[in-house]
N, C-alpha and C positions, 0 to 999 in steps of 0.2 A: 229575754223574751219568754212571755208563758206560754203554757200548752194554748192552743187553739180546738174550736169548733170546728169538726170537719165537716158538718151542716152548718155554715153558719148564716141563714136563710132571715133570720130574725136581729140576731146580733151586730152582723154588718152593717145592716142599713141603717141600724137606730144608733151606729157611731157616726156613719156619713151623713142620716141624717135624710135617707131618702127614700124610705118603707112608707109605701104608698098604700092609701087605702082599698083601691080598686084591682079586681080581677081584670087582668086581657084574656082573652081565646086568642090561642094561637095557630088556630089549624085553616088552613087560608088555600085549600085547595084540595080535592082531592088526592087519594094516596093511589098509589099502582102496583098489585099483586107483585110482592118479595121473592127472590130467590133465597132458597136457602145454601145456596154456596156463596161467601162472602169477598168482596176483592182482594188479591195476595193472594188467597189461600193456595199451599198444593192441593193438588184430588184426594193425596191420604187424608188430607187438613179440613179440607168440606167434609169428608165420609166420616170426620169427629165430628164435627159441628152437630152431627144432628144423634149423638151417642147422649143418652139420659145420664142423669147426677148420680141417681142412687145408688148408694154403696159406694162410691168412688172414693171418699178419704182416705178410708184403708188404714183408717190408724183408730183402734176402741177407745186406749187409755187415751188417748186425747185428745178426745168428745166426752168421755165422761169426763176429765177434770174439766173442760171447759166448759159443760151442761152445769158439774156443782157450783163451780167459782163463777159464772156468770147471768145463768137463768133462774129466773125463781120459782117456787114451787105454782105462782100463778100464770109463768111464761114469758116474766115481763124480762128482757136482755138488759142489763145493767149496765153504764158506761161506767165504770170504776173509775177514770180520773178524771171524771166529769162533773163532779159533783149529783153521782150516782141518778144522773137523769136516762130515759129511753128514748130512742129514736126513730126513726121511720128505718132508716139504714139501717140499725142493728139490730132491729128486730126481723128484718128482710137477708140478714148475714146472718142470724141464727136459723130462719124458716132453711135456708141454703145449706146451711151446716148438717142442718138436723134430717135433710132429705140423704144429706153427701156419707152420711152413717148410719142410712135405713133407719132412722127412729122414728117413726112415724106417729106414738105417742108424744114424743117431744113436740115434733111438729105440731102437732094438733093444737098443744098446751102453748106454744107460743104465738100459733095462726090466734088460737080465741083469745088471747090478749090483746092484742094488735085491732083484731077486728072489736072488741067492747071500746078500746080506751083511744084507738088513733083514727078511726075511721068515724070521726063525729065533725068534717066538713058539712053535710046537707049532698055533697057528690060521689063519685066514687073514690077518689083519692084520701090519703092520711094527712090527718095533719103531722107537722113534723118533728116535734117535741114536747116531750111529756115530764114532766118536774116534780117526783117527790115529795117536795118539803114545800108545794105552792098549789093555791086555790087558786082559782079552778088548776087544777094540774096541768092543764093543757091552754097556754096561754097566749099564745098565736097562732091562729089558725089557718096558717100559709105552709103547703105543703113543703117537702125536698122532693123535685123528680125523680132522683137518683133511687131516693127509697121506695118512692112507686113502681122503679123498677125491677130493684129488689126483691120485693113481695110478689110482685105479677109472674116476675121470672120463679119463684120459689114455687109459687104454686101451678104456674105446668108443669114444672119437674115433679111435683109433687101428683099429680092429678095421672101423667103417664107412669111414674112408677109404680100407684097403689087403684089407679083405675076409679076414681073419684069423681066422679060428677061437679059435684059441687064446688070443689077446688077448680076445675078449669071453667066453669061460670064465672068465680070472682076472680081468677087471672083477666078471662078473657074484657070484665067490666071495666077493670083496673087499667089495662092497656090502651082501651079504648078512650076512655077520660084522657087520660095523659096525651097519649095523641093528638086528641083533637084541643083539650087545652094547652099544649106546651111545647110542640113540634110544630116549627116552621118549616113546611115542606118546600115551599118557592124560595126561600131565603137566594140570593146571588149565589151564597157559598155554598149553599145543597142545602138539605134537611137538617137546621139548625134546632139544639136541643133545649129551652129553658130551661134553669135549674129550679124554677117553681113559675106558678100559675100568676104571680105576682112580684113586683118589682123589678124586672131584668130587660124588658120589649122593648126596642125601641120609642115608645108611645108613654115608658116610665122613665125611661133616663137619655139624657144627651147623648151616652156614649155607647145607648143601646142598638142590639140586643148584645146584653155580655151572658156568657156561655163559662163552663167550667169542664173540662177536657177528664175530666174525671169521673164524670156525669154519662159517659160516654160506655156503658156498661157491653160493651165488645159481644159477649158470648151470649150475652143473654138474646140480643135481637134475631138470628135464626132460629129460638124455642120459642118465642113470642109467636113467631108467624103460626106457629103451630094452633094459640087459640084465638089471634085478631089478622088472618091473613086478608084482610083489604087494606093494613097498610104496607110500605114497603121499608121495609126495616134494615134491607141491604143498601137503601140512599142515606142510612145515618149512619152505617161501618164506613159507606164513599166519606161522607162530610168530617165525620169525624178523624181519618185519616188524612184528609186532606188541611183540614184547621191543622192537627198534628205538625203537618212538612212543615206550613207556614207560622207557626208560634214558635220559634226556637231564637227567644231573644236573649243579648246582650253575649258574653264572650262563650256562657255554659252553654249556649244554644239549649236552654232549656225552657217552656213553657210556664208560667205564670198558674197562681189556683184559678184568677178572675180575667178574663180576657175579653174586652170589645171588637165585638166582630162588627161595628160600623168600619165600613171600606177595607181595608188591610188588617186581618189581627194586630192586636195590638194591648198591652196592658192595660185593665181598665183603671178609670177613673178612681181615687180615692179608697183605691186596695193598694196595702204592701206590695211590691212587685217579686213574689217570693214563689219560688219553685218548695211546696211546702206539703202540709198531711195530707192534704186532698190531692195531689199532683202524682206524688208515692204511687198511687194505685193505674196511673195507666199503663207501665207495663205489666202488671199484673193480667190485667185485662185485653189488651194486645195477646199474649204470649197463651192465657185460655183459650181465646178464641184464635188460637192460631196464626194467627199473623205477627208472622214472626221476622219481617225484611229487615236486614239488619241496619240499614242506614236510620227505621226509623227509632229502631232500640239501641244506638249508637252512644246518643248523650246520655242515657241512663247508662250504661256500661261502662262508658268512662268514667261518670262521677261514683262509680258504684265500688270501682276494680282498686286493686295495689293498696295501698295504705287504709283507705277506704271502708273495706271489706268488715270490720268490725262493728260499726256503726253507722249511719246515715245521714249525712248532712240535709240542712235546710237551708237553699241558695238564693242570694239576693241576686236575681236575674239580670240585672243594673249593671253590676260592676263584677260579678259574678264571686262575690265573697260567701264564704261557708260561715252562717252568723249562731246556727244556733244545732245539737246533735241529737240523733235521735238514736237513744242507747240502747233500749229494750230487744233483747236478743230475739223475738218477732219478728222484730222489723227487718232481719237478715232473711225472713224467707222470699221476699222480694230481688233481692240481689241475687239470692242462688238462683230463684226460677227463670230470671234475665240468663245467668253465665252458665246453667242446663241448656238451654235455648238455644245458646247461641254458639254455645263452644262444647257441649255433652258432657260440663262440668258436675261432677257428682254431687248432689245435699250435703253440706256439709251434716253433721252429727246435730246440731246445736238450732238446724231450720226443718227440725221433723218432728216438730209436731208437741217438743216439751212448752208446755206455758209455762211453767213453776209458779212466780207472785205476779206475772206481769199483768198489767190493766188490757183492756177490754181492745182496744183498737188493737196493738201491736199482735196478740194474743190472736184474734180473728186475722189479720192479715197474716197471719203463720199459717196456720188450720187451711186458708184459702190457699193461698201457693201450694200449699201442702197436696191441697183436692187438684189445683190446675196439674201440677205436675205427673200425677199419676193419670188424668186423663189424657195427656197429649205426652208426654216423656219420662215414661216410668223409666226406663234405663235408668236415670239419673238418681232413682231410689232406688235401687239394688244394692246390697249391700258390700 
């Protein structure tokens, strides 16, 4: 099995065959003023929730190896096993990085890339990939939510920690689009999230709305409220948590990348049914934001713990076989930030923060664990 898309917004549908020409809105009701303490949390756990990004990595050398090995001198975030394409995502995971290590010239230099070459929708959102070696560079103009979340969440962090104006305007644009194009606030199941503006509604597929639990960017939505507070952003920690309890299929009890939320979750339609690159990140994002209950960070720990621990399997949620591994020593900063979490298991040496040659994804979800854990469990980096 090859590396995968961890936006793959465009790709998928044009294998299944069901990337649809038309936009839906999906904002189908008023929103109602957010709390900023989120469900789960303890009270030390809310009084993090609203702690700013900046400076929190705490690691220099590595931000600058990953500023040289991955950004370019015009800002643009490189996917290195991507065939060197950018994304909405990685360019919203460097704006994140680049605030998490006070660089605020980085930041800037990746913000005006982002904004010349992804923000050429006609709306406020990005489109979600940008291609190198192809004319027009930018060749589906179907955003990824996730990386509108990204960007939006980067730039309030960005805006309270350098006192910017202007960044928390285009946060506050950003969030507001998405909203009301891509959040289903009446959904049965709560505040269901599109993973784009297009192809996922009910209204585009049979087995719609399908959702992708990774999409579900945890920490970010109590900074949000900070510059779009008329919507409520703690009914998509309830929903998202809630999809969570019930998406745990087949024997891994682990959740799927694609899931239809018509009636019961359920794996969707004409996706591998694979616990896979995009899945990886929701304890990430759980454990940032705090919420940290351990029944619901249970099935990552198990598949994470004993033999495991080296590497990271990709699970065929079916039959619950481990088909395909994910080596890059990166990819261990997710596993320690789970067994920090949950057991005050220390980083090991090897999940703090060296990239050495590894590619772009694994590389950023180190760097990120790396930031979570110093906000919410520095213990666990002590040396």
């Amino acid at each position: 099995m090859s590396r995968r898309d961890r936006a793959p917004i465009a790709a998928a549908f044009l294998v299944a065959g069901m990337l649809p020409a038309a936009a839906a809105s999906a904002q189908d009701g008023p929103a109602v003023p957010p709390s900023m303490a989120q469900p789960g949390m303890q009270p030390a756990q809310a009084k993090a929730a609203s702690q700013g990004l900046v400076g929190k990595l705490g690691n220099d050398t590595a931000w600058r190896a990953y500023r040289s090995r991955f950004i370019t001198d015009q800002g643009r975030v490189v996917d290195t096993a991507n065939g060197q394409i950018s994304h909405s995502e990685g360019q919203g995971y460097g704006m994140l990085l680049a605030v998490a290590a006070g660089d605020r010239v980085s930041f800037e230099r990746i913000w005006g890339w982002t904004r010349a070459n992804l923000m050429v929708r006609g709306d406020e959102l990005l489109a979600w990939r940008w291609s190198p070696d192809k004319r027009p560079a930018v060749g589906d103009m179907n955003n990824a939510t996730d990386g509108d979340i990204l960007v939006a969440w980067a730039l309030t962090e960005a805006a309270e920690a350098w006192n910017e104006p202007s960044y928390r305007t285009a946060a506050r644009r950003i969030a507001i689009e998405f909203g009301r194009k891509t959040i289903l606030f009446r959904d049965p199941h709560g505040a269901l999230l599109l993973p784009a503006v297009s192809g996922f509604s009910a209204r585009e597929r049979p087995d719609g709305p399908l959702v992708n639990l990774s999409y579900w960017i945890f920490p970010a939505f109590p900074r949000l409220a900070l510059v779009a507070p008329e919507y409520d952003w703690a009914a998509l920690t309830r929903s998202g948590l809630a999809l969570l309890r019930k998406s745990r299929f087949g024997p891994s009890n682990l959740p799927t990348e694609w899931i239809s939320a018509k009636d019961a979750p359920h794996p969707a339609t004409g996706f591998p049914p694979l616990f896979s690159y995009n899945a990886i990140r929701i304890p990430l994002y759980l454990v940032w934001a705090g919420l940290v209950r351990p029944d619901d960070l249970a099935p990552f720990q198990a598949l994470w713990s004993g033999s495991e621990r080296e590497r990271l399997p990709i699970v065929d949620t079916g039959d619950g076989r481990k088909v395909e591994w994910l080596t890059e020593a990166g990819y261990l900063g997710l596993s320690a930030l789970v067994a920090c979490a949950l057991d005050g298991t220390p980083f090991p040496e090897d999940a703090r923060g060296d990239i050495g040659n590894q590619n772009y994804y694994p590389a950023t979800l180190s760097l990120l664990a790396l930031t979570a854990a110093r906000m919410r469990y520095p213990s666990c980096l002590k040396s």
